[in-house]
C-alpha positions in Angstrom: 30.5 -78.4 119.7 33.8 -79.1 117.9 33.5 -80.3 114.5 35.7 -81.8 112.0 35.2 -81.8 107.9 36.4 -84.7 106.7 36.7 -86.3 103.3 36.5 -90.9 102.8 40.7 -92.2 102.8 42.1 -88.9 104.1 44.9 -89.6 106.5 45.3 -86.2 107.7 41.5 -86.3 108.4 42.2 -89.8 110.8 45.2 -87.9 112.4 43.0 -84.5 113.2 40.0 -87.6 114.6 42.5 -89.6 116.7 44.2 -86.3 117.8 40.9 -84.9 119.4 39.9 -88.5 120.8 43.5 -88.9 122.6 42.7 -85.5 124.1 39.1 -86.6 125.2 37.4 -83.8 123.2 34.2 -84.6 121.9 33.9 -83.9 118.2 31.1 -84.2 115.2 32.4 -86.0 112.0 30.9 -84.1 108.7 31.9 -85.9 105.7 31.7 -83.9 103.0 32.0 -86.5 100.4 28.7 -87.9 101.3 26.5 -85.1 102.3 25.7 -81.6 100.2 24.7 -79.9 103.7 28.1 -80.6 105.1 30.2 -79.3 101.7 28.1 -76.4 101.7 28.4 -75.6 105.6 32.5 -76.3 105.2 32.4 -74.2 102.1 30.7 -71.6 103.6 32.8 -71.4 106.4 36.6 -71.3 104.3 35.4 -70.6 101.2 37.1 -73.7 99.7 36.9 -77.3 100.0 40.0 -78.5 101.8 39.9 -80.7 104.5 40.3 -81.5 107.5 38.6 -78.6 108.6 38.5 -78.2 112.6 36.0 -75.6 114.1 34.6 -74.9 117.3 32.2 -72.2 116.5 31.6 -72.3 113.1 33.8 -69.2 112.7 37.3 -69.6 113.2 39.0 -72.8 111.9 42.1 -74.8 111.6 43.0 -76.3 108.2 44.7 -79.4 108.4 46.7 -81.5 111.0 48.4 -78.5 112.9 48.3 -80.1 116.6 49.4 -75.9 117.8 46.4 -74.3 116.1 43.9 -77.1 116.8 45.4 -77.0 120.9 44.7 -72.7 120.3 41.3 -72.8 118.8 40.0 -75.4 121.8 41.7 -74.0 124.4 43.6 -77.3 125.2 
């Protein structure tokens, strides 16, 4: 399942959403403004708290709005 970290009023995080829907991919939203779980699991994963965060497997990860990387990591 892909999932994307997101943060409220983040336009890179709407670009990264309306990327993945445009490609048909279905994707969970985590914000991590509103729920602990979600900052810890995005923390865990980069050890930081940027967003958008883009995963796949809850291991490797694309930071940002980087159309390459996110097309890489889900084999699109």
């Amino acid at each position: 399942m892909v999932k994307v970290y997101s943060i409220n009023e983040c336009p890179w995080c709407e670009k990264v959403k309306k990327y993945l829907k445009s490609k048909h991919v279905d994707f969970e939203e985590h914000n991590i403004e509103v729920n602990e779980a979600d900052r810890d699991a995005c923390y865990q994963l980069t050890g930081d708290m940027m967003v958008p965060i883009t995963t796949a497997d809850d291991k490797d990860y694309v930071l940002g709005f980087d159309k390459a990387k996110i097309d890489a990591l889900l084999n699109l």
